[in-house]
C-alpha positions as CSV (number, residue, x, y, z in Angstrom):
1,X,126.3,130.2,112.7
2,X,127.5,126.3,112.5
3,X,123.5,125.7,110.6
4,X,124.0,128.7,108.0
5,X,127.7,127.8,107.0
6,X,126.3,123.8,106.6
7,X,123.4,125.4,104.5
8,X,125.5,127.9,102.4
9,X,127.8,125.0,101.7
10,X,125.0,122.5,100.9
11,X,123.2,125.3,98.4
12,X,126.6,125.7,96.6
13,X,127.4,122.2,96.2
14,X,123.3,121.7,94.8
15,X,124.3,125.2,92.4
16,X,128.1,123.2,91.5
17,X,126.7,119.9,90.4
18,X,123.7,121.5,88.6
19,X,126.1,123.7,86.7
20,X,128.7,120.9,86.0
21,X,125.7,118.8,85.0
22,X,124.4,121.6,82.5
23,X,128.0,122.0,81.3
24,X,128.7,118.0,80.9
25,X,124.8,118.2,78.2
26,X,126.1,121.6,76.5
27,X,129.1,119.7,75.8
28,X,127.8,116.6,74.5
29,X,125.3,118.4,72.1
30,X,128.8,119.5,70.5
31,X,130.0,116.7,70.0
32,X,133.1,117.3,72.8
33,X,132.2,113.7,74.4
34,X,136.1,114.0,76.8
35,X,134.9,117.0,77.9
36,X,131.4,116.1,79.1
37,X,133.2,113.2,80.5
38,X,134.9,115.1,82.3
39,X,132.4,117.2,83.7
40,X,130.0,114.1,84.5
41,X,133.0,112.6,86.3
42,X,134.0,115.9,88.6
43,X,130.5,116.4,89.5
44,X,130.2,112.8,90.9
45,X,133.4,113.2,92.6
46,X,131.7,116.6,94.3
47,X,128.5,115.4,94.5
48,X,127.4,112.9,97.1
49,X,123.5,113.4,96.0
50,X,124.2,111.5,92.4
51,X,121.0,110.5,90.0
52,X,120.5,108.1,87.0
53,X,120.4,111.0,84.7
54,X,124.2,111.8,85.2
55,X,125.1,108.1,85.1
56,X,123.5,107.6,82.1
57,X,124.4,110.7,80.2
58,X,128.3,110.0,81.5
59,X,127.4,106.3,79.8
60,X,126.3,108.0,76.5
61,X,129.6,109.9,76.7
62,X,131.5,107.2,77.2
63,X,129.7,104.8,74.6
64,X,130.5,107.7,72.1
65,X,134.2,107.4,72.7
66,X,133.9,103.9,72.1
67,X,135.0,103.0,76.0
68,X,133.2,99.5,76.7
69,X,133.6,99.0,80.0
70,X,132.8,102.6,81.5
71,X,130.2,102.6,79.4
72,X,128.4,99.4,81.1
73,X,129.1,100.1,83.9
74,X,127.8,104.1,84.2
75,X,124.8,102.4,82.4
76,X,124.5,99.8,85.5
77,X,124.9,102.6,87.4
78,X,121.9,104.4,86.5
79,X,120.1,100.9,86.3
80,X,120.3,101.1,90.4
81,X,118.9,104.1,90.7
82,X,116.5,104.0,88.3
83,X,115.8,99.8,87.8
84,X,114.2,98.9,84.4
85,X,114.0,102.0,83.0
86,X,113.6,101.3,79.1
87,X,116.2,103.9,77.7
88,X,118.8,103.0,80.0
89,X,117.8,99.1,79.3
90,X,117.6,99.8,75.7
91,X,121.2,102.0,75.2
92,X,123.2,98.6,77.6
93,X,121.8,96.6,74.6
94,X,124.2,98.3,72.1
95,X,127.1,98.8,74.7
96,X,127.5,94.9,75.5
97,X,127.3,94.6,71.4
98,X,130.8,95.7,71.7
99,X,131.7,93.0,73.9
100,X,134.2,90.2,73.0
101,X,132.2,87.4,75.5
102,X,129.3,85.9,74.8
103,X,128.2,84.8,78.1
104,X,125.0,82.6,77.8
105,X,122.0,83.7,80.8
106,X,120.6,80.6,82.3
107,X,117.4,81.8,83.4
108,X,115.9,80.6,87.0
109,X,113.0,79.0,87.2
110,X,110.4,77.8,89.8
111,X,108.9,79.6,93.0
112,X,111.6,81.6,93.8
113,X,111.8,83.4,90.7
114,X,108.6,84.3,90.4
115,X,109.0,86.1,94.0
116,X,111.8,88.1,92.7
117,X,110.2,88.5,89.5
118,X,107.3,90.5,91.4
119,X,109.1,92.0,93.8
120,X,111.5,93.4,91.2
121,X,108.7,95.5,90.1
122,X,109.6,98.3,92.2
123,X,112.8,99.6,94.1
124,X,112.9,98.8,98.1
125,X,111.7,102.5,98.9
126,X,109.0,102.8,96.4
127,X,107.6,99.2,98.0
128,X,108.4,101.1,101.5
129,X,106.1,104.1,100.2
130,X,103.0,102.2,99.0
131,X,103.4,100.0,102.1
132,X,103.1,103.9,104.6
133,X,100.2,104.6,101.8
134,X,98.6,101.7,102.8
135,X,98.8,102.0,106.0
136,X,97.5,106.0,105.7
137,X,94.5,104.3,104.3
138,X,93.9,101.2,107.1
139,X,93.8,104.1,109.7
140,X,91.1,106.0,107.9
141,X,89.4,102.8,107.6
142,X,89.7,102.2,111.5
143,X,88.7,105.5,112.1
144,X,85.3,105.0,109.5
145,X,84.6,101.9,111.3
146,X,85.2,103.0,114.4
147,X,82.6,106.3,114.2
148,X,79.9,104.8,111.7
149,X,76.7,104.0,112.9
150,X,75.0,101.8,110.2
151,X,75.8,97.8,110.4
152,X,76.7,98.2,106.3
153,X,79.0,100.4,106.8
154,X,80.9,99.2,109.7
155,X,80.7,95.7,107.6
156,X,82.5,97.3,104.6
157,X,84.9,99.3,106.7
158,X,85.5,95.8,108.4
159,X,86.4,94.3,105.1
160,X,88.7,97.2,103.9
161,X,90.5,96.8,106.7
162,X,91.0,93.0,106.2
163,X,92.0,93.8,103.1
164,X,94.5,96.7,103.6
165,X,95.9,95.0,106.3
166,X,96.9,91.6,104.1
167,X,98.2,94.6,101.3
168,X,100.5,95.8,103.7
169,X,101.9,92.9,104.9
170,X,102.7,91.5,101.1
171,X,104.3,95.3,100.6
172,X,106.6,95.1,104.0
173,X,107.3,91.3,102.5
174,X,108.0,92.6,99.2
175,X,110.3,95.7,100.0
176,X,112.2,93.3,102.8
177,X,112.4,90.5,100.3
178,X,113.9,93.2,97.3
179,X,116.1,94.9,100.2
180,X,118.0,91.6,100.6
181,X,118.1,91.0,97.1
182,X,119.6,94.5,96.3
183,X,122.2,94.1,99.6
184,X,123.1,90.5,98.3
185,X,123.5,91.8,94.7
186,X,127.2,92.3,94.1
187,X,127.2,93.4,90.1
188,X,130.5,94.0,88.4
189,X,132.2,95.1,85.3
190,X,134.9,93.8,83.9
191,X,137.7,96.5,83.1
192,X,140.9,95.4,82.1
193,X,141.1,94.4,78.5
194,X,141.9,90.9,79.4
195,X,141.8,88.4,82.7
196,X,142.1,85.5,83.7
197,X,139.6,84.0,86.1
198,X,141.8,80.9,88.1
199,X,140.7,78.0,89.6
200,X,142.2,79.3,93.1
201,X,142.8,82.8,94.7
202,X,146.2,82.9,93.7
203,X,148.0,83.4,90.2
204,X,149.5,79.7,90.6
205,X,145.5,78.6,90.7
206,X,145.0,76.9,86.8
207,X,143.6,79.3,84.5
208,X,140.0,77.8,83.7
209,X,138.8,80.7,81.1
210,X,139.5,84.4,79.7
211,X,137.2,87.8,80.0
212,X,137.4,90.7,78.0
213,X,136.5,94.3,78.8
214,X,133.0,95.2,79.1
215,X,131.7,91.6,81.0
216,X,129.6,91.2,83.5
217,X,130.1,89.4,86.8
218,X,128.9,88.8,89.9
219,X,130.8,89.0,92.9
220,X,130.0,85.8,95.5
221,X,132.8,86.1,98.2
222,X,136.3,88.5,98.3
223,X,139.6,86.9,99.9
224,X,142.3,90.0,99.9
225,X,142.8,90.6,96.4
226,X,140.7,88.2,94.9
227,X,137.2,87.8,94.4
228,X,135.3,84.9,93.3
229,X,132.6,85.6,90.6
230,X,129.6,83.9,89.0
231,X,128.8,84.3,85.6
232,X,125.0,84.4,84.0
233,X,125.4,81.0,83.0
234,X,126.8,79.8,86.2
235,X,130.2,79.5,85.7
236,X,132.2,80.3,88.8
237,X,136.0,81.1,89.4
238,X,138.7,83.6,91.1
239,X,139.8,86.8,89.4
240,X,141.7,90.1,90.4
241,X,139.9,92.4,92.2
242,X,141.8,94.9,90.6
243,X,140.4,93.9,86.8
244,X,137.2,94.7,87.8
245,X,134.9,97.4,89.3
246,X,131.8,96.7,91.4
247,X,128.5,98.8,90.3
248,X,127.2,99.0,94.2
C-alpha cells in the first residue's frame, strides 16, 4: 500500500512539474516573462528532479525582465547540469554585458590546466559511463582471448585488452580528477546591487574594492556570515554571505 502511495505521489509530482514547465514556455511565447517566472520558480520549488532546460528558460525569463543577477545565475545553473552547452554559453555572454564590473580572467597555465582542460570535456558521470563501457568491452575481450584457439587472435585479444585496460584507468582518473574539481568548485553570484568585499570578516575590516549585481565569485572558505571569495583575476577578500548566492 506504502509502494503505490510513494508511486502515485512520484507520477503526480513528474505530471506537476511537466505541466508547470509547459505553462512557464506558453507563457513566455506571450510575452508574460513574471508569469513564466513564476511558474519556472514553483516548479523548482516542487520539483527535486530539476534539468538545464528549466534553468535556462527561468534565465531567458529573467534576462527579459532585465534582472542581472538571477539571470547569471539560472544561466550557471543550467551550466552545471548541462557544462559547455553553446546556447546556454552563448545567452551568459549577453547577461554579464549588463554587468557594472569588469573583472579581468587570468588564465592558468602549465600542466595542471591542461588536466582540467581535458577532463572538463565531459561531466563526472558521463566519464563514469564511458569508464563501465570500457570495461563492458575489456570483459568481451577476456572472454575472446580466453576461448580463441588461433595464436593471432589471442595476440590481438591480448593487445585490446592492454589497451582497454590503460583507457579505463585514464577514464576512472579523469571522472575522479573532474569529481574533485566540481566538489571544490564553489561558483557564486553576486546579488545585491552593491557590496563591499573587506579586508577582514567583519564590517570594521578596510573596504579594499566594490561589486555590483550580476558578478561572479568564487567562494574559498565561509566563517559565520562571511565568506571569503576569489575573483577571475585573483583578487581575494571577505564579503557578506548574504549579498551573494552560491550556484552549487
Amino acid at each position: 500500500m506504502k509502494n503505490i502511495v510513494y508511486l502515485f505521489l512520484l507520477i503526480s509530482q513528474v505530471f506537476f512539474a511537466q505541466n508547470g514547465f509547459e505553462k512557464g514556455n506558453a507563457l513566455y511565447q506571450k510575452g508574460q516573462y513574471q508569469e513564466a517566472v513564476q511558474e519556472y520558480e514553483n516548479v523548482i520549488k516542487e520539483d527535486k528532479q530539476q534539468s538545464a532546460e528549466l534553468y535556462f528558460n527561468l534565465a531567458n525569463s529573467y534576462y527579459k525582465l532585465n534582472k542581472v543577477a538571477p539571470s547569471i545565475y539560472n544561466y550557471e545553473k543550467a551550466l552545471v547540469l548541462k557544462p559547455n552547452d553553446p546556447e546556454t554559453l552563448n545567452n551568459l555572454k549577453f547577461a554579464k554585458k549588463l554587468t557594472i564590473d569588469e573583472i579581468k580572467e587570468i588564465p592558468k597555465v602549465g600542466f595542471a590546466k591542461l588536466i582540467q582542460n581535458f577532463t572538463g570535456i565531459f561531466h563526472y558521470n558521463t566519464w563514469a559511463k564511458i569508464s563501465v563501457v570500457i570495461a563492458f568491452a575489456f570483459l568481451l575481450s577476456f572472454i575472446g582471448y580466453y576461448f580463441s584457439e588461433l595464436t593471432l587472435s589471442k595476440r590481438i585479444y591480448f593487445i585490446g585488452m592492454f589497451i582497454l585496460i590503460v583507457a579505463l584507468g585514464l577514464n576512472i582518473s579523469a571522472g575522479m580528477s573532474e569529481k574533485n574539481h566540481f566538489d571544490n568548485d564553489r561558483p557564486a553570484i553576486v546579488f545585491a546591487e552593491l557590496s563591499e568585499v573587506r579586508s577582514e570578516p567583519q564590517k570594521a575590516g578596510a573596504a579594499i574594492f566594490l561589486l555590483h549585481e550580476g558578478a561572479k565569485v568564487y567562494v574559498i572558505e565561509t566563517l559565520g556570515q562571511w565568506k571569503k571569495i576569489e575573483l577571475t583575476d585573483g583578487t581575494e577578500g571577505w564579503i557578506d554571505g548574504n549579498t551573494i548566492k552560491e550556484v552549487k
